[in-house]
C-alpha positions as CSV (number, residue, x, y, z in Angstrom):
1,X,-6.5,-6.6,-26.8
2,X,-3.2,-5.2,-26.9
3,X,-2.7,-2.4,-24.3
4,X,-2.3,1.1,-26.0
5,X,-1.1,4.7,-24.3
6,X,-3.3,6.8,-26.0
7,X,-2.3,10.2,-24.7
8,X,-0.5,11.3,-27.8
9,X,-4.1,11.7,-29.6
10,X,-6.0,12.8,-26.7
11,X,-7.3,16.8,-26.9
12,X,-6.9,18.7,-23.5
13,X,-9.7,19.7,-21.2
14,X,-10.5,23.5,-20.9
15,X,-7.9,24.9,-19.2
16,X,-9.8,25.6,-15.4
17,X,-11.6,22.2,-15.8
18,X,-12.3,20.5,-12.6
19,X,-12.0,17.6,-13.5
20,X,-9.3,14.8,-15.4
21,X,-11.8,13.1,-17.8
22,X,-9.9,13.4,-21.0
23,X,-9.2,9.8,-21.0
24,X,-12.4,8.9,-20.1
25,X,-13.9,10.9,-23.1
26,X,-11.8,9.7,-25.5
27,X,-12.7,5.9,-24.7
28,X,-16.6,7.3,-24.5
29,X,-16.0,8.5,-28.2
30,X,-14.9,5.4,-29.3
31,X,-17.3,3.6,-27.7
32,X,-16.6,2.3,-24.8
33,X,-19.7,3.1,-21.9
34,X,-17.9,1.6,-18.9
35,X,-14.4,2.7,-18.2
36,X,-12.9,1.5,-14.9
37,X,-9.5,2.7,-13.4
38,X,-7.1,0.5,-11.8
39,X,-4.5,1.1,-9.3
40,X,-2.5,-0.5,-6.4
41,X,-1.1,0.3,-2.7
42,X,1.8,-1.0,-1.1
43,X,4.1,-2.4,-3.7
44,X,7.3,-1.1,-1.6
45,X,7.0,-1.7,1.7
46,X,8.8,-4.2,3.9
47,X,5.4,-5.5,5.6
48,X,1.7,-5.8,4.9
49,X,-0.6,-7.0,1.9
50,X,-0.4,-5.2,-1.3
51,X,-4.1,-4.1,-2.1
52,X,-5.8,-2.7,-5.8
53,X,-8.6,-1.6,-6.6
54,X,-10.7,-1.0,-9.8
55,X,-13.3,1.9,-10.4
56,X,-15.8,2.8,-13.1
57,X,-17.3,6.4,-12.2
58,X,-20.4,8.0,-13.7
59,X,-19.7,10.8,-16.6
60,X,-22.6,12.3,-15.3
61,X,-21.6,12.3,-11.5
62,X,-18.1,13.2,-11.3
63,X,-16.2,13.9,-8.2
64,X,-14.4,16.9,-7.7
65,X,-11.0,16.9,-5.9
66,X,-9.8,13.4,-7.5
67,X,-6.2,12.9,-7.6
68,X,-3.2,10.8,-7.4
69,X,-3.9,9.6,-3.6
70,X,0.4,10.1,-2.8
71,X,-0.9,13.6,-3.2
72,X,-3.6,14.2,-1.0
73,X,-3.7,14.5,2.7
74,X,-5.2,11.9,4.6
75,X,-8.1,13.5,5.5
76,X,-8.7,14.3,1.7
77,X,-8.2,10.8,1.0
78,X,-11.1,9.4,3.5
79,X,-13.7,11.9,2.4
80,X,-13.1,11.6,-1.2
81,X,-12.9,7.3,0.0
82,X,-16.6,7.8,1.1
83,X,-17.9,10.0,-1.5
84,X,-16.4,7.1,-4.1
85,X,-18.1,4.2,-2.9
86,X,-21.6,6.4,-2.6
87,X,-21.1,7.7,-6.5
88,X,-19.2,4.9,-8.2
89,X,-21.0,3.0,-10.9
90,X,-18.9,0.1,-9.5
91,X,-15.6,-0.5,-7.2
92,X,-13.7,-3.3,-5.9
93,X,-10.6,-3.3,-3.9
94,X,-8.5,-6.9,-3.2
95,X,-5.6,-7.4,-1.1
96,X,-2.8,-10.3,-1.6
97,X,-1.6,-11.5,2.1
98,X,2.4,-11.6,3.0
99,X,2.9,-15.2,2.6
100,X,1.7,-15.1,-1.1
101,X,4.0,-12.0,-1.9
102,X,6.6,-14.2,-1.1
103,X,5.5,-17.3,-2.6
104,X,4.6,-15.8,-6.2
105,X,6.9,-12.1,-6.0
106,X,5.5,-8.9,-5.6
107,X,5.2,-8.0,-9.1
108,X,2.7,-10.9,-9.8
109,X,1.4,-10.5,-6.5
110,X,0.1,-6.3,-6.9
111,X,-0.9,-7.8,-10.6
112,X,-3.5,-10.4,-9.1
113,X,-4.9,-8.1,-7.2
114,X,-5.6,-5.5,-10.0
115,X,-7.0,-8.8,-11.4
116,X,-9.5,-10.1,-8.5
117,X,-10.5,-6.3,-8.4
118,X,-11.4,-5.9,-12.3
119,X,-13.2,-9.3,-12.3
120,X,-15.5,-8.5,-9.3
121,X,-16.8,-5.1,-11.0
122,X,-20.5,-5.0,-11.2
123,X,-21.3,-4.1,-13.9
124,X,-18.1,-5.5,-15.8
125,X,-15.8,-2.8,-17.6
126,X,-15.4,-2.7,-21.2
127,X,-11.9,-0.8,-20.8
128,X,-9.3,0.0,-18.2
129,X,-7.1,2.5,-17.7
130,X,-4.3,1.4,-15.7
131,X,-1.9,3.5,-14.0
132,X,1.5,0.6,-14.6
133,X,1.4,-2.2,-16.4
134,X,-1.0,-4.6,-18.4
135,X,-3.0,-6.9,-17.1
136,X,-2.7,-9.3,-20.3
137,X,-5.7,-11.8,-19.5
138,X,-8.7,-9.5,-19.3
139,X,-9.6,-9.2,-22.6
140,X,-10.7,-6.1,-22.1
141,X,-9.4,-3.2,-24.0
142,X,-6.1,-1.5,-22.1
143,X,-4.6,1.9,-22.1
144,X,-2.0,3.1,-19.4
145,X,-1.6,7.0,-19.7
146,X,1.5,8.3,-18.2
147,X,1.4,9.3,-14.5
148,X,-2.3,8.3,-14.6
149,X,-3.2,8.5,-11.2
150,X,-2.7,12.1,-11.6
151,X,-4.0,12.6,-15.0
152,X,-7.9,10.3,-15.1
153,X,-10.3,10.6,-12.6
154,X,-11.1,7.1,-12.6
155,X,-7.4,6.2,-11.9
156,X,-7.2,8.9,-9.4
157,X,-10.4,7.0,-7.5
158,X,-8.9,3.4,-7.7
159,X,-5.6,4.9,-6.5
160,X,-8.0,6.0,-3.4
161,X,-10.1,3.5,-2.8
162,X,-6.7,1.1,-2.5
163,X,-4.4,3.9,-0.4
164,X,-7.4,4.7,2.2
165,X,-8.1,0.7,2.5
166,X,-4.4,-0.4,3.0
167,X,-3.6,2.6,5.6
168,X,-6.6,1.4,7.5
169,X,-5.6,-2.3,7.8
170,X,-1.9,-0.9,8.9
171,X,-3.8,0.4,11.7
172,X,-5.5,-2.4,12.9
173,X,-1.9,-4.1,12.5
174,X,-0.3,-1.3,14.4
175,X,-2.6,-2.1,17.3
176,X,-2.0,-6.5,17.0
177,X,2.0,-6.0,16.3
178,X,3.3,-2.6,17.9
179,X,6.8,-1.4,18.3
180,X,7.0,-1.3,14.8
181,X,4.9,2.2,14.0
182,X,3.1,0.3,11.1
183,X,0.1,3.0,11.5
184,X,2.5,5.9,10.6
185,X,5.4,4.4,8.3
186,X,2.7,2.4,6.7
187,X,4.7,-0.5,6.3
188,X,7.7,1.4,4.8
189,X,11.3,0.9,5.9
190,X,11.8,3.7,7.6
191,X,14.7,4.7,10.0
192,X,12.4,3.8,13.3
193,X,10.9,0.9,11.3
194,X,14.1,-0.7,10.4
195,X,15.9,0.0,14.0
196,X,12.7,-1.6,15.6
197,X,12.7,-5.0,13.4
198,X,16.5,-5.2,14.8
199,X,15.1,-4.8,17.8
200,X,12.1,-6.9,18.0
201,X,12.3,-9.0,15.0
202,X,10.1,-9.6,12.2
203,X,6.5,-10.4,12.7
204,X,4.0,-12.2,10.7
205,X,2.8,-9.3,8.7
206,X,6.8,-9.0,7.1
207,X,8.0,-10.0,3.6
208,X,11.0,-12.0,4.1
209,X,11.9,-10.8,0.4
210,X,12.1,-7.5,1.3
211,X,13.9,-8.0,4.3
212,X,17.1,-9.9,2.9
213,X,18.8,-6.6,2.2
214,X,18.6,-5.8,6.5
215,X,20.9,-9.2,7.0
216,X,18.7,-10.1,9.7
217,X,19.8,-12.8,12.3
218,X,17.8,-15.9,12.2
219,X,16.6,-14.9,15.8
220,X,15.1,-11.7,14.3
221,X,13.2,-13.7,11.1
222,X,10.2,-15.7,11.3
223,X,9.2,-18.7,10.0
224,X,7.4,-19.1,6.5
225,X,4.5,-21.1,7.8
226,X,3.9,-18.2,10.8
227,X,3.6,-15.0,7.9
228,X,-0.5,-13.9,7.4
229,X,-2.0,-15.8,4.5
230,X,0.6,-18.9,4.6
231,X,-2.8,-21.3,4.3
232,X,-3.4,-19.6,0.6
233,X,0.4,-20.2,-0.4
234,X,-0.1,-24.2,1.5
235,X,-3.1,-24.5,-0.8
236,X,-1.1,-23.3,-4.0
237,X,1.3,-25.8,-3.3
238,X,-1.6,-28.3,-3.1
239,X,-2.9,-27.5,-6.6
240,X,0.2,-26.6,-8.6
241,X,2.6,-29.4,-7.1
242,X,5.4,-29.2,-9.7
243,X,4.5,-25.7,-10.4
244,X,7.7,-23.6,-9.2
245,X,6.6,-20.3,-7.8
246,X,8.4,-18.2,-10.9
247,X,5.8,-20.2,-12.9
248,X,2.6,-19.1,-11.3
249,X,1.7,-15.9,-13.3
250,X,-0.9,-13.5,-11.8
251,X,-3.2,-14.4,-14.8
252,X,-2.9,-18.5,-14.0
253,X,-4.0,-17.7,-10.1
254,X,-6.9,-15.6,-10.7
255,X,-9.0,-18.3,-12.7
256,X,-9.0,-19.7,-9.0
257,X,-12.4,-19.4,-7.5
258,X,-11.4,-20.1,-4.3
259,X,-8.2,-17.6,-4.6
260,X,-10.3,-14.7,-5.8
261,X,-12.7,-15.4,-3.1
262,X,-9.5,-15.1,-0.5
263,X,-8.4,-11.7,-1.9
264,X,-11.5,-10.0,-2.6
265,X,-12.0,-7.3,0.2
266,X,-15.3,-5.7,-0.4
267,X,-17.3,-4.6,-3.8
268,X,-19.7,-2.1,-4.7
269,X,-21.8,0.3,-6.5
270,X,-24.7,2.1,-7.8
271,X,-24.5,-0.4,-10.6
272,X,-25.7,2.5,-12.9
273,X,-24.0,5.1,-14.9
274,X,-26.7,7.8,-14.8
């Protein structure tokens, strides 16, 4: 179904309302029973995975405090993370490794992961709301509201559920590859960040892409078959020999089984929207 921004027909919430459901409702009066959100993390920096997530929350057990997750303090973040995954109807959150980024571009790299996150819903959506750009192979009914992490709930959640998930895994890499101050810069090409790959070089967990514009020496690059995920971009190779990477679209790599299976993080839910 062609993707639709809807918010020119969309009547405001009471002014004072807790909550950003006007999207939401709309869909519900159209018919549509299970709306998930969809958002990603991590589309800018110069190292790391960029992770999605997808979200259908209950219209009956809404979370107060939801919002674009930029916007929130951290601490904000992880208690609305946990009271998400206890109250959701469903989540997913998927992640697409380094080597991939660079293999298939970030752009088709954030979209498969939007994509592995939407098909591992349980129950399945019936409509997304989606905080950039289509995801054209669905099939599912699409609408993309302007700024919509900060203006639906459900966006707001997936936004959360990726941000909380990403910054954890930067720690964890903070602690394997240090020097770098991944747990605070996030992966972002900070000042510190960029002075310390001069310094120490790159490490498995940077995209080469994004590192072009530092002219880095060859001493201070690493090879393509050392980044994280390289055996996922070997195996693409494998299946889509003549393929060249420009050519392998989000929506071709996540009919792979195996691929899905790769990016998948974790999945959830209550499974129930009462």
């Amino acid at each position: 179904m062609k993707p639709q921004n809807i918010s020119a027909n969309l009547s405001p919430l009471p002014s004072g309302h807790p909550h950003k459901w006007a999207w939401e409702a709309k869909l519900e009066a159209s018919g549509y029973s299970l709306i998930a959100g969809v958002d990603e993390a991590g589309r800018g920096p110069l190292a790391g995975p960029v992770y999605a997530a997808a979200c259908i929350l209950s219209p009956v057990r809404l979370i107060d405090g939801l919002d674009d997750s930029k916007r929130l303090k951290p601490r904000q973040r992880e208690q609305l993370f946990r009271q998400i995954i206890q109250q959701a109807v469903a989540y997913a959150v998927a992640a697409v490794p380094v080597a991939l980024i660079e293999k298939i571009n970030i752009r088709q790299a954030s979209r498969l992961a939007m994509l592995v996150a939407v098909q591992a819903l349980r129950p399945a959506a019936t409509a997304l709301l989606i905080d950039h750009e289509p995801l054209l192979s669905t099939g599912l009914a699409q609408f993309y509201p302007d700024h919509g992490d900060a203006a639906s709930d459900s966006i707001a959640a997936a936004s959360i559920l990726a941000k909380v998930s990403r910054d954890e895994l930067l720690r964890d890499l903070d602690l394997q590859w240090p020097g770098y101050g991944l747990s605070q810069n996030k992966g972002y090409g900070t000042k510190a960040h960029t002075e310390a790959l001069r310094r120490l070089g790159a490490s498995p967990q940077h995209r080469p892409l994004f590192l072009r514009k530092l002219r880095l020496t060859p001493a201070q690059t690493i090879p393509l078959a050392q980044l994280d995920g390289f055996a996922l971009a070997a195996r693409l190779d494998q299946a889509f020999p003549q393929a060249a990477s420009g050519q392998l679209t989000a929506e071709t790599l996540a009919r792979l089984t195996w691929l899905n299976q790769a990016c998948l993080k974790f999945q959830g839910g209550s499974g129930c929207p009462q």
